[in-house]
mmJSON file of the N, C-alpha and C atoms, coordinates in Angstrom:
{"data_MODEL":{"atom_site":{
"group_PDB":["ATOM","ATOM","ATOM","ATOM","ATOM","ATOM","ATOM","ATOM","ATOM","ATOM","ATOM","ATOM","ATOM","ATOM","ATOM","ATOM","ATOM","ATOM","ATOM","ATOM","ATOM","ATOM","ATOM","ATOM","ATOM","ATOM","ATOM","ATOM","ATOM","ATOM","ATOM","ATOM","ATOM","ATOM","ATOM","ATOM","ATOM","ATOM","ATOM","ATOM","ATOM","ATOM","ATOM","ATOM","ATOM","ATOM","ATOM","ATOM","ATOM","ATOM","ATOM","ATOM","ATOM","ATOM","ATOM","ATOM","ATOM","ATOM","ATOM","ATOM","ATOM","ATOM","ATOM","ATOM","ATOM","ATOM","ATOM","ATOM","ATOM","ATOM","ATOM","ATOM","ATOM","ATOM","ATOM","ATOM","ATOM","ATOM","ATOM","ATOM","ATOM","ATOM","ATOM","ATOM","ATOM","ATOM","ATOM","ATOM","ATOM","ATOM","ATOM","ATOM","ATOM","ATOM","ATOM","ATOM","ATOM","ATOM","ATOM","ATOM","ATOM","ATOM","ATOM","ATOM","ATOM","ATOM","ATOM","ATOM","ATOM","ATOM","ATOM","ATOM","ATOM","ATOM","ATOM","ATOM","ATOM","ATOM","ATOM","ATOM","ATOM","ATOM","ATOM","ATOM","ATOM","ATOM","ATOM","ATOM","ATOM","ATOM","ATOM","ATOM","ATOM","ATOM","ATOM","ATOM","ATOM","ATOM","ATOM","ATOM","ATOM","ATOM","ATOM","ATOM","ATOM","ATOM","ATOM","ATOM","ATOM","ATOM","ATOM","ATOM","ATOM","ATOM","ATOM","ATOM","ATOM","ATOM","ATOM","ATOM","ATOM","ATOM","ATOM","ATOM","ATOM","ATOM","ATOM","ATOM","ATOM","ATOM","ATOM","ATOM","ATOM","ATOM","ATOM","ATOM","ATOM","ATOM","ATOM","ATOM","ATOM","ATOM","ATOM","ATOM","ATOM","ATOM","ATOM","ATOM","ATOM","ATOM","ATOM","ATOM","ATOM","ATOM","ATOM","ATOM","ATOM","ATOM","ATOM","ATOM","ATOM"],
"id":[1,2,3,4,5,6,7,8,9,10,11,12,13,14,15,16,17,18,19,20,21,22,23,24,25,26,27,28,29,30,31,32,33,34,35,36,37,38,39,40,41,42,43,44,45,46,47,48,49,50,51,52,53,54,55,56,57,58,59,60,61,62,63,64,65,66,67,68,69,70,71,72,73,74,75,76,77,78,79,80,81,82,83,84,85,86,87,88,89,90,91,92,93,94,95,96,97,98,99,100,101,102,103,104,105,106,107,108,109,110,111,112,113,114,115,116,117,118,119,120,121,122,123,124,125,126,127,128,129,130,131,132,133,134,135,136,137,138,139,140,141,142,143,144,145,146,147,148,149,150,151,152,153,154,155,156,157,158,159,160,161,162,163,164,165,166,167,168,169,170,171,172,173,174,175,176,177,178,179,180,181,182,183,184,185,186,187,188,189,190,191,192,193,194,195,196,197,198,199,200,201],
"type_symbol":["N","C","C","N","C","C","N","C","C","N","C","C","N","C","C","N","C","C","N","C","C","N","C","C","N","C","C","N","C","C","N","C","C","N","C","C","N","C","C","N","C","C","N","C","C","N","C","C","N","C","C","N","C","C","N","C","C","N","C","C","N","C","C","N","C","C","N","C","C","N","C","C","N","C","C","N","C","C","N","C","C","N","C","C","N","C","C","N","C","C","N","C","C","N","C","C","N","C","C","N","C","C","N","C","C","N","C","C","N","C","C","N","C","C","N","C","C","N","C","C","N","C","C","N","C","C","N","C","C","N","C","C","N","C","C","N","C","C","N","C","C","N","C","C","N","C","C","N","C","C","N","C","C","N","C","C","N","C","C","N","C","C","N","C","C","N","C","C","N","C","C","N","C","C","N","C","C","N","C","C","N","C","C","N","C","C","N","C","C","N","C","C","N","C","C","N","C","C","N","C","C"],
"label_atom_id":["N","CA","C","N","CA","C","N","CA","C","N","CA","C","N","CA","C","N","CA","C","N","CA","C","N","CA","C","N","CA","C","N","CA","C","N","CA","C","N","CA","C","N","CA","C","N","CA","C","N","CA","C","N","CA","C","N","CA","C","N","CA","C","N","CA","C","N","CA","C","N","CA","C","N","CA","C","N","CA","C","N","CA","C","N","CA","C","N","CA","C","N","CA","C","N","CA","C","N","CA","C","N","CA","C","N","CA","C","N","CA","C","N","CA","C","N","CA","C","N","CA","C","N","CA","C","N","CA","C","N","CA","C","N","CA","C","N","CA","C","N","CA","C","N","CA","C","N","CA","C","N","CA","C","N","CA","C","N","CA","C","N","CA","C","N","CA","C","N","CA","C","N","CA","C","N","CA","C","N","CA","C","N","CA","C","N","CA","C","N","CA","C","N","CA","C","N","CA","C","N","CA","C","N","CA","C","N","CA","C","N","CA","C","N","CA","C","N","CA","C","N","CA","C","N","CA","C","N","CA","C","N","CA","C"],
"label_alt_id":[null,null,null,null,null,null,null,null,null,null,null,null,null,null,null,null,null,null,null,null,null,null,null,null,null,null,null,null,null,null,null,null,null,null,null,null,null,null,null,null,null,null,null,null,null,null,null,null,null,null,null,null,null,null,null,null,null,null,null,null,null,null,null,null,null,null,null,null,null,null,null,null,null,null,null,null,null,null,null,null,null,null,null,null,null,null,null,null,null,null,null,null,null,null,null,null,null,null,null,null,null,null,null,null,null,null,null,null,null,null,null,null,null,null,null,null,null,null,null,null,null,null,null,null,null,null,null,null,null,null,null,null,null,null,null,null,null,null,null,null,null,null,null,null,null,null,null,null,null,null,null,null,null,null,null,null,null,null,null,null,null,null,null,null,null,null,null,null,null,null,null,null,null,null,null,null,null,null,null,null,null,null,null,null,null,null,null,null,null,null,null,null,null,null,null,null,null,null,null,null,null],
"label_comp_id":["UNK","UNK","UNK","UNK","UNK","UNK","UNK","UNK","UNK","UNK","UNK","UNK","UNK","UNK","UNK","UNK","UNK","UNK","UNK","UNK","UNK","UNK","UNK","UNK","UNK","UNK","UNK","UNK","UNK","UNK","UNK","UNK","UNK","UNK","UNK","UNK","UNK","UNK","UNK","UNK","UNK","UNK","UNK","UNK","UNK","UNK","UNK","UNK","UNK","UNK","UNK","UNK","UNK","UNK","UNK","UNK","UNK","UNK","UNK","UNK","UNK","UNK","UNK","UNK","UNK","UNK","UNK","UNK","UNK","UNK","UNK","UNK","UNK","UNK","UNK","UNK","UNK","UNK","UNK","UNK","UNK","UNK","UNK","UNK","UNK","UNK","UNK","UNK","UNK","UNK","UNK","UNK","UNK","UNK","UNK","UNK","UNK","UNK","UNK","UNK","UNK","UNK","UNK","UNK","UNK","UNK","UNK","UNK","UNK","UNK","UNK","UNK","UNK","UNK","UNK","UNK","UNK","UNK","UNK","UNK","UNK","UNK","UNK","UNK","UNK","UNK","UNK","UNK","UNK","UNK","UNK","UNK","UNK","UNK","UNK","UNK","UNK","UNK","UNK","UNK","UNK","UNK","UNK","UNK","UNK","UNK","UNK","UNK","UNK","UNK","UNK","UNK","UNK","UNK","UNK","UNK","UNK","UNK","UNK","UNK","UNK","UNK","UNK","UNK","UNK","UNK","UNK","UNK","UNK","UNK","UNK","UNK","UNK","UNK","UNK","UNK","UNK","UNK","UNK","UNK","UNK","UNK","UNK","UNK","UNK","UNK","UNK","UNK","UNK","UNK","UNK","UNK","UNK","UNK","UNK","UNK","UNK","UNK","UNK","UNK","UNK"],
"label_asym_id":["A","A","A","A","A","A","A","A","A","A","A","A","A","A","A","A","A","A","A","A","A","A","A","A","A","A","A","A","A","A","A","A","A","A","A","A","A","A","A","A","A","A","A","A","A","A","A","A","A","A","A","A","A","A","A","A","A","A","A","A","A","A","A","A","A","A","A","A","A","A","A","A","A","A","A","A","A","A","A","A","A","A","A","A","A","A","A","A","A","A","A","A","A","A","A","A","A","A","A","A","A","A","A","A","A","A","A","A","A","A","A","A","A","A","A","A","A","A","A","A","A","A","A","A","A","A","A","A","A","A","A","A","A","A","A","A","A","A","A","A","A","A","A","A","A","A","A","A","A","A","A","A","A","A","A","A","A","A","A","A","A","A","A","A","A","A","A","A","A","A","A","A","A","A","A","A","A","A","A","A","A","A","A","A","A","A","A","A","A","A","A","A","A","A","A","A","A","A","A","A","A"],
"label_entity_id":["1","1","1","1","1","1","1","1","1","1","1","1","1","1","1","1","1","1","1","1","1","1","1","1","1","1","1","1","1","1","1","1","1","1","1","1","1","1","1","1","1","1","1","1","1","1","1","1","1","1","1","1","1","1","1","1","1","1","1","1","1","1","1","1","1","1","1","1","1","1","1","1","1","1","1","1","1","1","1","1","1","1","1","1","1","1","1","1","1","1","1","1","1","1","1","1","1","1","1","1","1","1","1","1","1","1","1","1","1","1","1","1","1","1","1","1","1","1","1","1","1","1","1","1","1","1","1","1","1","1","1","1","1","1","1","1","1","1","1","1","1","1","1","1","1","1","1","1","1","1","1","1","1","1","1","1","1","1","1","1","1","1","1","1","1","1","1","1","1","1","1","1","1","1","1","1","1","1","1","1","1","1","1","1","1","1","1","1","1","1","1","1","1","1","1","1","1","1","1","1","1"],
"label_seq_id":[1,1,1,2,2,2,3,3,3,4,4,4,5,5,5,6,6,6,7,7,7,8,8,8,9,9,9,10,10,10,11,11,11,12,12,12,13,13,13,14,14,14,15,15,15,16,16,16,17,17,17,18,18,18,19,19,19,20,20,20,21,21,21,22,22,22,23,23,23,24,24,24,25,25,25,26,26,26,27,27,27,28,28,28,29,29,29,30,30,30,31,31,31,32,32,32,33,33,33,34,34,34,35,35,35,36,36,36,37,37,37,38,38,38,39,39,39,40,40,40,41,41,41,42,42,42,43,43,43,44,44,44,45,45,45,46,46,46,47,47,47,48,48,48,49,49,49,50,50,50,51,51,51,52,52,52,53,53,53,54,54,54,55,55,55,56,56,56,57,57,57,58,58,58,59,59,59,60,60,60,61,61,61,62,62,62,63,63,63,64,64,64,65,65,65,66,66,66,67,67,67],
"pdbx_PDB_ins_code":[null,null,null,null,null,null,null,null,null,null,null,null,null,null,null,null,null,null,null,null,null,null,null,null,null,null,null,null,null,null,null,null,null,null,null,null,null,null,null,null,null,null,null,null,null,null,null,null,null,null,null,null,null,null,null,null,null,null,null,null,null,null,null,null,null,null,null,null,null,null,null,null,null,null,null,null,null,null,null,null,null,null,null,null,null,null,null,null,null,null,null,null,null,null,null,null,null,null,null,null,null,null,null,null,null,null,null,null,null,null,null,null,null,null,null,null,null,null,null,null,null,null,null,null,null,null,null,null,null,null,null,null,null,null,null,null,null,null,null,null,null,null,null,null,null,null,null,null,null,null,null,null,null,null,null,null,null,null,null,null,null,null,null,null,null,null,null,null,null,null,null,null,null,null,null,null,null,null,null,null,null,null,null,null,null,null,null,null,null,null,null,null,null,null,null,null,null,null,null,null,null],
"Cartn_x":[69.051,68.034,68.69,67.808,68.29,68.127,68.428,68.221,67.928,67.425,67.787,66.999,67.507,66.497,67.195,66.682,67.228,66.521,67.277,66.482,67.465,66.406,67.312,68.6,68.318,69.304,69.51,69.738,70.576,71.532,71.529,72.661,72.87,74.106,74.389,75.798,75.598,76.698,78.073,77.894,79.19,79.437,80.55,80.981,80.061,79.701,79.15,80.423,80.393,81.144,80.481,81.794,81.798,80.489,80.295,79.709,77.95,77.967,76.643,76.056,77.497,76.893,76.516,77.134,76.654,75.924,75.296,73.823,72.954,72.794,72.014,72.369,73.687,73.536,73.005,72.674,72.354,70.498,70.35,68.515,68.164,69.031,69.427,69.37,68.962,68.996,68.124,67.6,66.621,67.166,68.064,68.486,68.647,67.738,67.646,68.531,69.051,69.676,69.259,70.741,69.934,70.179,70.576,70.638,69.672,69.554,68.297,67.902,66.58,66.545,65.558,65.467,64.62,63.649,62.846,60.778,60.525,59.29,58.786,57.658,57.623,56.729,57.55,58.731,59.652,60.191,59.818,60.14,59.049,59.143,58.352,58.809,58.064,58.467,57.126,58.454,57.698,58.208,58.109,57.604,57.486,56.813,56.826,57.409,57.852,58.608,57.65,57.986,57.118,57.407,56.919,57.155,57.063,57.901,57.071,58.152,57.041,57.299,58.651,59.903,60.778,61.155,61.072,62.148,62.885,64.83,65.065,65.243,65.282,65.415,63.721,62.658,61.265,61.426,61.86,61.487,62.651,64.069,65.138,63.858,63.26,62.751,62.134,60.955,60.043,60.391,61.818,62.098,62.755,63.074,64.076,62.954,63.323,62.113,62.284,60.921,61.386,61.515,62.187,63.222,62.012],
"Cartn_y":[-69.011,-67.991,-66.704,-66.019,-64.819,-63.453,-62.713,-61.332,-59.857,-59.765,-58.507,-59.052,-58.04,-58.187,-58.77,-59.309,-60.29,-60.073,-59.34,-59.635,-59.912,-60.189,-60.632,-61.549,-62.15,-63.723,-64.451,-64.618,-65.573,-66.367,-67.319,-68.37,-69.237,-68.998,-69.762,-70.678,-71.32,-72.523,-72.43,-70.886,-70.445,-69.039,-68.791,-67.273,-66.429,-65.666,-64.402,-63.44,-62.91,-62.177,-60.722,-60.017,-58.86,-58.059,-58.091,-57.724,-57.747,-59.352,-59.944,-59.077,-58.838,-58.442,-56.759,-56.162,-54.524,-54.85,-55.215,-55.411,-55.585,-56.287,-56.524,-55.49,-55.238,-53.901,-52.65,-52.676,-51.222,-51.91,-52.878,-53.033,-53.057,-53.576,-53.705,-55.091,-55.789,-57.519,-57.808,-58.54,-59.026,-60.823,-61.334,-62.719,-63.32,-64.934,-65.15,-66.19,-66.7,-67.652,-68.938,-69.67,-70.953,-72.518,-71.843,-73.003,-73.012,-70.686,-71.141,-69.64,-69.165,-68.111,-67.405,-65.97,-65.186,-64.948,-65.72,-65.282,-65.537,-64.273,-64.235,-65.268,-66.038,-67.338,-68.384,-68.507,-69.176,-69.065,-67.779,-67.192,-67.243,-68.437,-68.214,-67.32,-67.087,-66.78,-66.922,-67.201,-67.664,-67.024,-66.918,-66.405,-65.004,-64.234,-62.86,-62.037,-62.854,-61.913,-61.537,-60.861,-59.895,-59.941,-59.926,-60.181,-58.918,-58.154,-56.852,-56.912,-57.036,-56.657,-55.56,-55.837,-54.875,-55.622,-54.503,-54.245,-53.936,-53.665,-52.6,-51.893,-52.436,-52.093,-50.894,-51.213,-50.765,-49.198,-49.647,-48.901,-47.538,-47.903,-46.574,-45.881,-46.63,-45.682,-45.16,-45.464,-44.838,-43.19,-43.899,-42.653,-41.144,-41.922,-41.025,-40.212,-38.753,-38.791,-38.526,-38.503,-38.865,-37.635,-38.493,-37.041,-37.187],
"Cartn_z":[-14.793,-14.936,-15.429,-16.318,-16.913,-15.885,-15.461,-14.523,-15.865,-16.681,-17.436,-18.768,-19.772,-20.68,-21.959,-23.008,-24.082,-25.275,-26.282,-27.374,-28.488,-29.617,-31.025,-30.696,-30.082,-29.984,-31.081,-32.177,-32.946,-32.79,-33.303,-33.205,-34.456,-35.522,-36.405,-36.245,-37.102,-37.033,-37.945,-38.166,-38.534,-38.034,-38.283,-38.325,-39.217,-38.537,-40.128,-40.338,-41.75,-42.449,-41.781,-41.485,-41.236,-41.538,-42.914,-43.911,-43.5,-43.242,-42.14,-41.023,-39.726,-38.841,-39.223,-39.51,-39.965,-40.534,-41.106,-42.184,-40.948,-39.66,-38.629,-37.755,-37.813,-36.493,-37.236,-38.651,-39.289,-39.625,-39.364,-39.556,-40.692,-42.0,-43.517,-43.459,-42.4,-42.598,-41.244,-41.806,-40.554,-40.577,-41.079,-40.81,-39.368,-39.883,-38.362,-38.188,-37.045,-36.639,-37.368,-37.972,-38.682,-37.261,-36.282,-34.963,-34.272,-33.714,-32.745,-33.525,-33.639,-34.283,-33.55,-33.489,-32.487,-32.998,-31.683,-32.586,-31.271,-31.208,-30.255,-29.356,-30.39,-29.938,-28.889,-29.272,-28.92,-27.39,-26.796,-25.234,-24.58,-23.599,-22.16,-21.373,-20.29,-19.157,-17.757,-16.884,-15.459,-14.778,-13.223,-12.043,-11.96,-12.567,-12.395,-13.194,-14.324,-15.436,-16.633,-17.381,-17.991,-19.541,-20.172,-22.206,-22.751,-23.289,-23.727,-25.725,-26.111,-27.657,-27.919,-28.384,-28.891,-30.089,-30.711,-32.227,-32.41,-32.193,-32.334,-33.255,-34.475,-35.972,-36.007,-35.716,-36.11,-34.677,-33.429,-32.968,-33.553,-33.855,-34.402,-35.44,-36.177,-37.769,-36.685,-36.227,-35.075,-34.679,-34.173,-33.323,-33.921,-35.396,-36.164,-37.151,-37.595,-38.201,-39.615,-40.514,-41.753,-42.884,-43.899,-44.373,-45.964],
"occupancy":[1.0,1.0,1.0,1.0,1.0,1.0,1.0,1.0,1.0,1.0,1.0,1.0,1.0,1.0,1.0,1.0,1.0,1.0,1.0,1.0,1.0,1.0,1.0,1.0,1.0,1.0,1.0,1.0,1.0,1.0,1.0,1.0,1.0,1.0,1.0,1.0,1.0,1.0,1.0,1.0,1.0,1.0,1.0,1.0,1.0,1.0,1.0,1.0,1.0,1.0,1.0,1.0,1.0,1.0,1.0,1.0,1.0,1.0,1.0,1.0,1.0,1.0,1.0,1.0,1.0,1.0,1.0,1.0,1.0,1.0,1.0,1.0,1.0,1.0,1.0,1.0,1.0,1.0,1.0,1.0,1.0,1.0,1.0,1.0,1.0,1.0,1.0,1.0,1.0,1.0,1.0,1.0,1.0,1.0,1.0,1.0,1.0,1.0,1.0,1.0,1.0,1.0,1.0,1.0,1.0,1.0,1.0,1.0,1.0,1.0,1.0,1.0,1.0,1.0,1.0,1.0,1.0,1.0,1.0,1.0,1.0,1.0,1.0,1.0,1.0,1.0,1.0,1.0,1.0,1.0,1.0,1.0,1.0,1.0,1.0,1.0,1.0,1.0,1.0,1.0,1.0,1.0,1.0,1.0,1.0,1.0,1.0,1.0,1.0,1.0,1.0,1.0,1.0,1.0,1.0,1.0,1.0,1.0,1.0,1.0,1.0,1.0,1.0,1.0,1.0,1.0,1.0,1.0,1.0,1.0,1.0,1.0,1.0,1.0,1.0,1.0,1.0,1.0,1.0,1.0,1.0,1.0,1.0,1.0,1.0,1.0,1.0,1.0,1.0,1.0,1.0,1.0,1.0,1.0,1.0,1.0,1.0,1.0,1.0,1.0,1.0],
"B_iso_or_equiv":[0.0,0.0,0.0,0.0,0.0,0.0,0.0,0.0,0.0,0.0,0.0,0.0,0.0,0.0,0.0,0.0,0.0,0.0,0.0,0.0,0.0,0.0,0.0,0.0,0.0,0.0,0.0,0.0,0.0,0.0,0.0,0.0,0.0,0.0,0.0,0.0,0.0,0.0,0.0,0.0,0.0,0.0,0.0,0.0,0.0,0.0,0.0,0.0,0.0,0.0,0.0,0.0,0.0,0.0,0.0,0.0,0.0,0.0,0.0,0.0,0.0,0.0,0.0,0.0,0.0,0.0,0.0,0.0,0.0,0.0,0.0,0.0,0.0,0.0,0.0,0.0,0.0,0.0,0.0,0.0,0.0,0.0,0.0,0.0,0.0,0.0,0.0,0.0,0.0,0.0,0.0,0.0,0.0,0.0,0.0,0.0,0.0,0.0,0.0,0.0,0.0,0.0,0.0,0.0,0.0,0.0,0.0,0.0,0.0,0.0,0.0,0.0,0.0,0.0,0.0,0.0,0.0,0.0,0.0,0.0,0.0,0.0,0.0,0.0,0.0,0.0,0.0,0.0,0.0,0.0,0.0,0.0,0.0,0.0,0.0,0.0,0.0,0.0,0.0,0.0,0.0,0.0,0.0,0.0,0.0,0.0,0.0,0.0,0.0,0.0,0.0,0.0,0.0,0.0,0.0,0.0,0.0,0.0,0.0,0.0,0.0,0.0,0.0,0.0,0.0,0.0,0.0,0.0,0.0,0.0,0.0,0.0,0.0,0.0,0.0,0.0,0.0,0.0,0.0,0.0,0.0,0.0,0.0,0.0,0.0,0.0,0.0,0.0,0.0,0.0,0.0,0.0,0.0,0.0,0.0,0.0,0.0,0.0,0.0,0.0,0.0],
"pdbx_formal_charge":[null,null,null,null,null,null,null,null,null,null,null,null,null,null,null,null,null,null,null,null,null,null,null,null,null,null,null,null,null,null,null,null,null,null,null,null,null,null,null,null,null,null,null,null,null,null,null,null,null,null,null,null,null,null,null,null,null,null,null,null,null,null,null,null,null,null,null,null,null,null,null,null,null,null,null,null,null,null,null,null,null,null,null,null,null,null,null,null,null,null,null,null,null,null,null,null,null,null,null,null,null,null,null,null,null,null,null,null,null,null,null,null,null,null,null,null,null,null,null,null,null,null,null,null,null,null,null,null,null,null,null,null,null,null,null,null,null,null,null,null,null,null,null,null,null,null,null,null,null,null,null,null,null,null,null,null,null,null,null,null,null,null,null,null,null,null,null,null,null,null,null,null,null,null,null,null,null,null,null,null,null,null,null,null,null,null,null,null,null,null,null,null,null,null,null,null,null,null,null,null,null],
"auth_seq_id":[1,1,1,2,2,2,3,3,3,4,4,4,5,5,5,6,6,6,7,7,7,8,8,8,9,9,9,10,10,10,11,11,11,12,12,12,13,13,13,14,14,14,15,15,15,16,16,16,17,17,17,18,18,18,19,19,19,20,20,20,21,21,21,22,22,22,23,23,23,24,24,24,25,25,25,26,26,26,27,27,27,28,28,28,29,29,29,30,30,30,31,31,31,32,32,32,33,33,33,34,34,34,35,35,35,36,36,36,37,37,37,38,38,38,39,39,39,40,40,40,41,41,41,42,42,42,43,43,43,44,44,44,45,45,45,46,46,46,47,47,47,48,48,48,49,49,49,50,50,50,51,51,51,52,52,52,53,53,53,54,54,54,55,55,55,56,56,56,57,57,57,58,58,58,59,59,59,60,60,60,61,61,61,62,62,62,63,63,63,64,64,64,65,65,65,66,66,66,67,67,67],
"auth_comp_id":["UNK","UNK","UNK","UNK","UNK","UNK","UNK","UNK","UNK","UNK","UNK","UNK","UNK","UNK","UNK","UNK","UNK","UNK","UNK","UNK","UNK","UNK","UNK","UNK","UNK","UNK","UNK","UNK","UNK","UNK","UNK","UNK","UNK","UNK","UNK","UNK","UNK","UNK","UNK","UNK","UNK","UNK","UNK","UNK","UNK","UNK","UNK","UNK","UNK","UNK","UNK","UNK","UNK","UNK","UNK","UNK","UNK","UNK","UNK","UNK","UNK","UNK","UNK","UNK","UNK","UNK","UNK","UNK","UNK","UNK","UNK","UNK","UNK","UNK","UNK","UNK","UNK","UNK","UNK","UNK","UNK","UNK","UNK","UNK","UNK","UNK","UNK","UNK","UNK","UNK","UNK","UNK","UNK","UNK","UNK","UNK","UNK","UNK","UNK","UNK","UNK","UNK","UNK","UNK","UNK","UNK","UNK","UNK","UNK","UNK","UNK","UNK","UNK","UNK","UNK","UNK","UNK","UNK","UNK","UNK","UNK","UNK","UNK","UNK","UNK","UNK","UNK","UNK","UNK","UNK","UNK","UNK","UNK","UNK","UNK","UNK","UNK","UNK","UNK","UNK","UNK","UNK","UNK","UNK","UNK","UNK","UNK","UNK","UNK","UNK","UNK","UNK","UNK","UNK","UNK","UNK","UNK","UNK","UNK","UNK","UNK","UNK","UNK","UNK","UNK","UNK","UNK","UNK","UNK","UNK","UNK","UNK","UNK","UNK","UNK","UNK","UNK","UNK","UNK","UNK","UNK","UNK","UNK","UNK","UNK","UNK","UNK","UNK","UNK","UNK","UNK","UNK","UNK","UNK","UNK","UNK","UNK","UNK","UNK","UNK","UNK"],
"auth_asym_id":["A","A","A","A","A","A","A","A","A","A","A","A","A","A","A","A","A","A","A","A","A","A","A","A","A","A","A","A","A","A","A","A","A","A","A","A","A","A","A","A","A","A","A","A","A","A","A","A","A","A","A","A","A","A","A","A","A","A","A","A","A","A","A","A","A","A","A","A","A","A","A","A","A","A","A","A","A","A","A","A","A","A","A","A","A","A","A","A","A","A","A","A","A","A","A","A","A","A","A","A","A","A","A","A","A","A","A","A","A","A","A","A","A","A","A","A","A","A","A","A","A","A","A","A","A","A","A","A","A","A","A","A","A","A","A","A","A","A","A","A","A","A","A","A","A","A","A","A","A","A","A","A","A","A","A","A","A","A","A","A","A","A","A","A","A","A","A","A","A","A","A","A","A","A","A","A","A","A","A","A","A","A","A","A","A","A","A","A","A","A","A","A","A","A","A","A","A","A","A","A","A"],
"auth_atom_id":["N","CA","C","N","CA","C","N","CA","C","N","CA","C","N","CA","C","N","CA","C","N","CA","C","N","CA","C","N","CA","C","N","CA","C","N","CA","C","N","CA","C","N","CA","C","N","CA","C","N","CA","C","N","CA","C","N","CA","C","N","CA","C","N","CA","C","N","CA","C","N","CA","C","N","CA","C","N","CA","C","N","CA","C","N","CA","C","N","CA","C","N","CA","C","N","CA","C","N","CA","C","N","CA","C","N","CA","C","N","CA","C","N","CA","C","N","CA","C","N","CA","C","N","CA","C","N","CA","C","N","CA","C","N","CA","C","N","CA","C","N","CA","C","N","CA","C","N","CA","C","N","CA","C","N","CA","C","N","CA","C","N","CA","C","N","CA","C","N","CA","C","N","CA","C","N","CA","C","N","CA","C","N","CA","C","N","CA","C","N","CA","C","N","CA","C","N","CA","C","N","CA","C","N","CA","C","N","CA","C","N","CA","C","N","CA","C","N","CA","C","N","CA","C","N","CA","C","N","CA","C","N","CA","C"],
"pdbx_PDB_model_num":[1,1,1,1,1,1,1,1,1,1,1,1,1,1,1,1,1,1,1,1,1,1,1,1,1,1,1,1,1,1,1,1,1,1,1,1,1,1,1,1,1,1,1,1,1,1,1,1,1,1,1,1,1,1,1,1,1,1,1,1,1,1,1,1,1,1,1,1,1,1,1,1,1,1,1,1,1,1,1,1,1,1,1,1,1,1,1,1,1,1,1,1,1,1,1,1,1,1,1,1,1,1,1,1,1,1,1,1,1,1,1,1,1,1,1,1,1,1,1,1,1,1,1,1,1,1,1,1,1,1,1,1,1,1,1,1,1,1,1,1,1,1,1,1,1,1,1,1,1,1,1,1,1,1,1,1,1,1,1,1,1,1,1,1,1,1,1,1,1,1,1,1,1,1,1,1,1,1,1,1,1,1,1,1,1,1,1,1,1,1,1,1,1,1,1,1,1,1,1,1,1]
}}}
């Protein structure tokens, strides 16, 4: 069982290139896992746990403001 919160889980069947992950930690790539890939359809949850919609790529523009 998980205790905490989980998002944007990917899982590929190789290494990504440097190059890869900064493109996802900067929100310049939305690539999904080609093993297990994160969609929100895909996450249950049971006994009392709770689903709440995050982006974090959508919510940074959100918060940042525009030039």
């Amino acid at each position: 069982a998980l205790v905490g919160e989980l998002s944007q889980f990917n899982l590929w069947d190789r290494v990504l290139k440097p190059a890869e992950v900064a493109a996802l930690a900067e929100c310049s790539s939305s690539a999904l896992g080609n093993i297990a890939p994160w969609t929100d359809q895909d996450v249950d949850v049971y006994g009392g746990a709770t689903k709440e919609s995050l982006d974090p790529c959508h919510a940074a523009q959100r918060s940042s403001p525009k030039q």
